[in-house]
N, C-alpha and C positions, 0 to 999 in steps of 0.2 A: 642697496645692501651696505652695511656698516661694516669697513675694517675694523677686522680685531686689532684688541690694542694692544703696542707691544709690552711684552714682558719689563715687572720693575728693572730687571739686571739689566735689561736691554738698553732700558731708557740711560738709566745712570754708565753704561758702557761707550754711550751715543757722547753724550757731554763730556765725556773723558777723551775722546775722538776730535771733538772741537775745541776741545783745550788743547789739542794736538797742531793741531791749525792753528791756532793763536799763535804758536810759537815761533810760526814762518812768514807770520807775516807783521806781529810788533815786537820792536828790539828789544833786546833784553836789556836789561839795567839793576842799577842797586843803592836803596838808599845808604849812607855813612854818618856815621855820629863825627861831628868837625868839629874842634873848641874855634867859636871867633867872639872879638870882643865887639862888646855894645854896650854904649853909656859909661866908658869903661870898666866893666865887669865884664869878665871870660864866662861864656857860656854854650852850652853844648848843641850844637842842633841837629837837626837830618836835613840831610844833604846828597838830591838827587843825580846820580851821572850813570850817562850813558857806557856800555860793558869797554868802549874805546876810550873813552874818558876816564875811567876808573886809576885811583891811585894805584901802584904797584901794590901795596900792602892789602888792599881791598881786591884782590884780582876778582873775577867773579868766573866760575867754571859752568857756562850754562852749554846746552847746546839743542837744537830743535829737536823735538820728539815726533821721532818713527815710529821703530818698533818698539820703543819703550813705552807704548801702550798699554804695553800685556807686561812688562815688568813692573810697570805701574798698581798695576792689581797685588802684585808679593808686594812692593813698598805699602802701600795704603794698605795691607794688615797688617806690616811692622809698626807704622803712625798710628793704629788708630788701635793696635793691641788693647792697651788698659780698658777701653770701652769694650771692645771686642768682649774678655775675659769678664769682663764686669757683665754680661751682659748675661756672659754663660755660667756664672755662678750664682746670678740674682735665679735665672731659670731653674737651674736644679733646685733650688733651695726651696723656693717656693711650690716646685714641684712634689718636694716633703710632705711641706706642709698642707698644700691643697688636699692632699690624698688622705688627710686625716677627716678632713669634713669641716676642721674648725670656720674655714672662709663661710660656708652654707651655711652653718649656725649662726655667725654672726649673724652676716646679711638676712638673714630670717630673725631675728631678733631685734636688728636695728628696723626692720623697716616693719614688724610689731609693734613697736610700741612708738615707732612714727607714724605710724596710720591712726592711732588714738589718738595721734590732736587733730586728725580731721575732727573730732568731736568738736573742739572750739571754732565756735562762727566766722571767727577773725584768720585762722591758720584757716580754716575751708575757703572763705573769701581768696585767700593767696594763693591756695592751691599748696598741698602737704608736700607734693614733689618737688616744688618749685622753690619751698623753704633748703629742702634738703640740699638741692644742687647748687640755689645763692651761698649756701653754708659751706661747704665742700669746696668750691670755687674760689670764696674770699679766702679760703686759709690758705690753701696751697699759691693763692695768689700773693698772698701776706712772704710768705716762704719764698717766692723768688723776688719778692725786692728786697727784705730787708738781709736776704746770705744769698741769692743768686740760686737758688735750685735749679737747677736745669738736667743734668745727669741722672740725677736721683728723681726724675719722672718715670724713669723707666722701670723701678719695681712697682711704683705704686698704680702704674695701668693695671698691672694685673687683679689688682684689687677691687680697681673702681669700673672693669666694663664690666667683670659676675654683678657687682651693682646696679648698676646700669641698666643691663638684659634682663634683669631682675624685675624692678619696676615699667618695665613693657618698652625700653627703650632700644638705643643701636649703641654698638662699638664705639662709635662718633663724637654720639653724648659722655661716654665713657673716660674716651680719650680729653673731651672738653673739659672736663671738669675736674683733670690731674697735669696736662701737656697745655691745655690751649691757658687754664685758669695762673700757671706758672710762669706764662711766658708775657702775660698779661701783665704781672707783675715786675717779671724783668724787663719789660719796658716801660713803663711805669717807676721803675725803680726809684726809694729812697737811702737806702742805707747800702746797695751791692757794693760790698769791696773789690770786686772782682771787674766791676766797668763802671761804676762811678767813682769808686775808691782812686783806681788808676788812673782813669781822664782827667781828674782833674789834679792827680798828683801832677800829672805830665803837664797841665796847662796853668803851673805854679796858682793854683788857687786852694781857698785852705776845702780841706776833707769834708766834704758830705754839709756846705753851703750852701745854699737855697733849696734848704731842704722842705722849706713850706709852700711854695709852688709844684717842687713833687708831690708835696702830696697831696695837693690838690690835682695834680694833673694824673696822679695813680687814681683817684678816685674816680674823675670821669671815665677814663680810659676801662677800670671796669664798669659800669655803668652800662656804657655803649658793649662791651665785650658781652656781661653776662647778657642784657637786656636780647642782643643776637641770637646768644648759645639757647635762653629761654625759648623766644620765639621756632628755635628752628624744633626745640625737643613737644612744643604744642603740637605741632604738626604731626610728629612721629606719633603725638598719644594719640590724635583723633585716625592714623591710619600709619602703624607698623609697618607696614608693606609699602610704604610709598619713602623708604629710605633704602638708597643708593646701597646701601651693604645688607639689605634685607639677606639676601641668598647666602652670603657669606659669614652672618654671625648666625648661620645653621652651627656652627662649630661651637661657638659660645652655648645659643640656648641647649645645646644637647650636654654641654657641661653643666650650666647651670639647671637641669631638670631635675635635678635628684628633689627627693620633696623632702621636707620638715622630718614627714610622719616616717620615712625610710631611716631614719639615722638612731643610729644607738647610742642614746646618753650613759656614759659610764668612766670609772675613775682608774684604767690599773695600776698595780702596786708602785711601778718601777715609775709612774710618773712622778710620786711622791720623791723618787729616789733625786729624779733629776732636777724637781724641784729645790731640793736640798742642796743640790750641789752649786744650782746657777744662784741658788742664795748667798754660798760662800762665799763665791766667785763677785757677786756686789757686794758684800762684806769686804774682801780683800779691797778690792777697789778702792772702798769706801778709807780704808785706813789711811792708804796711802794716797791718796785725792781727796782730803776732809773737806777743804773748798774748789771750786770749780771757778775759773773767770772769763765768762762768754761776753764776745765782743757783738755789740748792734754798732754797727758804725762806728761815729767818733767818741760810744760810751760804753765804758763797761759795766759789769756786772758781777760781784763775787760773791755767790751763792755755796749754802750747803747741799749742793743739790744732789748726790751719789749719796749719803748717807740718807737724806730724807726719802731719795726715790727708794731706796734697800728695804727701809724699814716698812714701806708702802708696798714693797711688791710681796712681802714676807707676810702681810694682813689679807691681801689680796689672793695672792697665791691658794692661802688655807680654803678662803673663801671659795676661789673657782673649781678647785680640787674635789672640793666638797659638792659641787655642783654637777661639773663633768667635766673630763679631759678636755672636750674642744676649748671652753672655757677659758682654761690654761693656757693654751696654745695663744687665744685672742692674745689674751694676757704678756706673753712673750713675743708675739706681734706687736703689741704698743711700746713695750718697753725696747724692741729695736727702732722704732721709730725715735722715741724719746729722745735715745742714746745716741742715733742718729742726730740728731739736731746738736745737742749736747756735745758733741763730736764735731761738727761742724765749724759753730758756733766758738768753741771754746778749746780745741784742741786740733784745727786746722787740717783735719781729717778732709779725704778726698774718697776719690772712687777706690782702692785697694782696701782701706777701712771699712770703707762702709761694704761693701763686698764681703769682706772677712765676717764682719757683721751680722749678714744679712745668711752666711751659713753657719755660724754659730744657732744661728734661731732656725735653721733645717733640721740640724744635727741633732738639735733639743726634741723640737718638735717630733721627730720620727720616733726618738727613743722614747719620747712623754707618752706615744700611743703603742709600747711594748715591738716596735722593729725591730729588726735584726742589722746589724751592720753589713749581709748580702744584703736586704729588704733596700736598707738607707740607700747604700751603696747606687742599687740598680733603679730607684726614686730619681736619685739626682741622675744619672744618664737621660733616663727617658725626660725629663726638664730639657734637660741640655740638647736635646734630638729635638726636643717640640720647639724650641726654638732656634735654633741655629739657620734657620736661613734670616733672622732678624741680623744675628752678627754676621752674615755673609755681607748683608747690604753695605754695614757700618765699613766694611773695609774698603769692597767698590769705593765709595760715597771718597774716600780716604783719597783713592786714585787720582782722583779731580787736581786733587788741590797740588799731589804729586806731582803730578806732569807742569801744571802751571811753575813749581818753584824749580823744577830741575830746568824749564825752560829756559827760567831767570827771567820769565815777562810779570810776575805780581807787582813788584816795586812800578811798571814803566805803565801799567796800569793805574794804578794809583797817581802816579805824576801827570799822567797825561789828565784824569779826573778832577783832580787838584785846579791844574792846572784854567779849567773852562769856568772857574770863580772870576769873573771879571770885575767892572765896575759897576756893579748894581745897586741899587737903595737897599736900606737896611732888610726889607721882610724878602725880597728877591733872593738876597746874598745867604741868609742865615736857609733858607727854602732852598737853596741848589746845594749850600750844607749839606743840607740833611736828605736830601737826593744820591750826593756821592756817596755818604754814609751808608743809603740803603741798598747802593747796586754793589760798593762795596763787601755789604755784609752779606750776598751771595758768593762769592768767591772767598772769604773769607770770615766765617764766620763766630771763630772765637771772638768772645769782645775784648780780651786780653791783648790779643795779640795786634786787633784790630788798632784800638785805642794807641798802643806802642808806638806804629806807623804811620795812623792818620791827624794825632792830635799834637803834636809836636811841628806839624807841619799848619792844621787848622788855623789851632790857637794862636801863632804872631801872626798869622793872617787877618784875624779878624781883629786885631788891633789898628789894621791898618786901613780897613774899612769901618769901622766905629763899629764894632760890634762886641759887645762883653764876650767874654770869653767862656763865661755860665751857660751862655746862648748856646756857645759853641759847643759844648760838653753835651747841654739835651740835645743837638741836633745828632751826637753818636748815639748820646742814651737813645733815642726813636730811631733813627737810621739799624742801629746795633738789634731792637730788639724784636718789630713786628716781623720782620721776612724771614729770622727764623722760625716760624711756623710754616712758612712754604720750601725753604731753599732746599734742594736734595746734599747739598754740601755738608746741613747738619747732619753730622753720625746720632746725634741723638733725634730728632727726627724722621731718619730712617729705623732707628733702631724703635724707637715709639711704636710706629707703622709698622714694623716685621711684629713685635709683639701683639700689638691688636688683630692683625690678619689684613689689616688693612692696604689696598694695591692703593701706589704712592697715584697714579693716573686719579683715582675716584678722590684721595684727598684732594688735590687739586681743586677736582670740581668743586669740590665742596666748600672747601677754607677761600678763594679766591675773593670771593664778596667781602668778608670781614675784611683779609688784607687789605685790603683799596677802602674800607670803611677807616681802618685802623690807620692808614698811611697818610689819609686826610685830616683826619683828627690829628694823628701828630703835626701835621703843618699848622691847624688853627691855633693847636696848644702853643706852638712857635711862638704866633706873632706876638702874645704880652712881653715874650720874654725880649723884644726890641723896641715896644713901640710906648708900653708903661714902665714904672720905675718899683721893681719887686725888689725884696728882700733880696741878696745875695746879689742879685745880678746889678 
């Protein structure tokens, strides 16, 4: 007989308990930024000591963790708030929208008049799904390497598993082809300023350099990624029911069942009104933003890009108006997306933007289908209800890392990891790299913060063993980005998983084979960058 398995809170409650333990039995410490000179020039490094060791100035106030296991759960929703909130206003908002039908129309539309190129011999040879999902895949793939998307996966699950379940598939495939295709790319990454930008600020090398081995190495890396996520969705089509969340995206198909033929195409009055009004509103913009300057890495871009998208949405608009509300709504769906990038990109927008964002286009959408501001109102609660145990996890998931810093053990961690780089040949040394990087990026999984801590210490390292320091940066770029698709530490991987429905135990099952497919593939991608003479490095 098979034990049940325990509950997600349970598990993520279990690991907040052995971080608990960690703290009684390795010391605490803390790294220090030192000015010492070399070569002479004065330069800054980190500099590990023990909590006895510590300069006065640097006291460090750790202390083991008890009961501050359960205080741990209040901090880790203080730390992980902005997600939290982000989580609960992408929900309501789209909860708006959903309830208008626009998502149904769409997805019966797009996948209308994608079924027509099954007509051509060459899309039937590929197979029509398999167009769709490589296509879907590369972009959002595209979108975390060249700005790091990672956060901003969690609105567009909701979009892409109604797709998904749609075309006869599971949550899985859903979630692959917005969470797995994004993170693809931020390991992969060419232009992230958010972990390559940094690493190699920190590892004095110039910005976004050997950027033609990225991308060569982003290429395979999807390659190998979709070719997987393919194979695993062949299986679901020749037999639905032999996927692991069969029973549980009962929830999904019974969402997605409404049909074509049930839905009321029609225009009323007051959408026109608020058409009019969110025209001004990019007008106004448009005055005072005439050009935009969006940054891809180390190049920019100054575009009229608010004045030409105005006058496009103002043609557009007529047009879907004229057609049917839902229409509209798409319509004000792209144009968040858009401006989302755009935001990103060019205006250094985070999660409270795009948030703000993403309920401006609730607000629209309810009033574009004649609601009532009770209607609106009580749309976004019931969002906010259907998901809230997604932002419950996010805070758990928070606790982890809580207990670990109040312990004062993450630094001695880190050192002591550091630390087991010995005297190895070149493809050894850059391989136990990019090892520490990846048990690291379980305990820590921002790549920000990561990067702050481990490459200031990497990089004179691997001076010292002949190792370029390009090397050193992909061994965090891979270390840093495939185990975020398994680690429970990422908020946004919990959060992912609470949105799809999905129990973090069956991800596991599931994603574990890519990881070890993906962790080896980063090691092979390693060796050129020590053993031939590339660009950059």
């Amino acid at each position: 007989m098979l034990k049940k398995v325990p509950h997600t809170y349970v598990i993520v409650f279990s690991i907040i308990v052995i971080a608990a333990v960690f703290t009684w039995v390795i010391p605490p410490g803390k790294y220090v930024e030192e000015a010492r000179v070399k070569d002479g020039e004065v330069k800054t490094e980190m500099v590990f000591y023990l909590e006895e060791d510590l300069p006065d100035e640097y006291k460090l106030d750790s202390q083991v963790q008890t009961w501050q296991i359960l205080s741990a759960l209040f901090k880790g929703f203080v730390k992980q708030s902005n997600i939290i909130i982000f989580i609960l206003m992408i929900g309501g908002a789209f909860w708006i929208m959903n309830q208008s039908k626009a998502i149904d129309v769409g997805i019966f539309a797009f996948l209308k008049h994608t079924r027509k190129l099954g007509n051509n011999r060459f899309m039937r040879f590929l197979g029509i799904d398999n167009v769709i999902i490589v296509l879907v895949m590369l972009l959002f793939s595209l979108f975390g390497a060249i700005f790091g998307m990672s956060e901003e996966t969690i609105a567009f699950v909701i979009i892409l598993i109604p797709l998904a379940i749609s075309m006869g598939y599971d949550s899985i495939t859903g979630v692959c082809m917005v969470y797995i295709a994004a993170h693809l790319g931020f390991a992969g990454a060419m232009l992230n300023p958010f972990t390559i930008g940094i690493a190699q600020g920190l590892a004095d090398i110039p910005l976004f350099s050997g950027i033609e081995y990225r991308f060569f190495a982003w290429i395979i890396i999807n390659i190998v990624g979709i070719a997987f996520v393919l194979n695993y969705v062949n299986k679901i089509r020749k037999n639905p029911k032999s996927s692991i969340m069969y029973q549980e995206d009962e929830y999904w198909r019974n969402r997605e069942a409404s049909d074509a033929n049930n839905i009321t195409y029609y225009t009323p009055r007051i959408a026109w009104f608020v058409f009019a009004f969110v025209s001004i509103v990019l007008a106004v913009f448009s005055i005072f933003h005439p050009v935009s300057t969006l940054t891809i890495g180390a190049t920019s871009f100054t575009l009229t890009i608010l004045p030409v998208a105005t006058v496009i949405f103002i043609i557009a608009g007529i047009l879907t108006l004229k057609k049917s509300v839902h229409f509209f709504i798409l319509l004000l769906l792209c144009y968040t997306i858009l401006f989302l990038i755009v935001g990103v990109m060019g205006y250094g927008w985070y999660v409270m933007e795009i948030a703000t964002l993403f309920l401006g286009m609730g607000i629209a959408s309810g009033l574009a289908v004649n609601k009532s501001a009770n209607d609106i109102a009580n749309s976004f609660l019931d969002g906010v209800k259907d998901i809230m145990s997604a932002a419950i996890i996010v805070g758990l998931a928070g606790g982890i890392i809580v207990v670990l810093e109040d312990g004062g053990v993450i630094d001695t961690i880190l050192y002591g990891l550091s630390q087991s780089l010995g005297q190895f040949g070149n493809v050894a040394s850059v391989g136990t790299m990019y090892v520490i990087q990846t048990i690291v990026n379980i305990v820590i999984p921002s790549g920000s913060a990561k990067a702050a801590i481990t490459m200031p210490i990497m990089a004179p390292f691997s001076d010292l063993i002949g190792i370029s320091r390009q090397a050193t940066v992909m061994a965090f770029q891979f270390g840093d980005g495939f185990t975020n698709m398994i680690t429970p530490t990422s908020g946004v991987l919990i959060a992912v998983l609470g949105v799809a429905r999905i129990p973090y135990h069956k991800w596991v099952k599931w994603v574990w084979p890519l990881i070890l497919i993906m962790i080896l593939l980063g090691f092979l991608l390693l060796i050129p960058t020590v053993t031939m003479n590339l660009s950059g490095f």
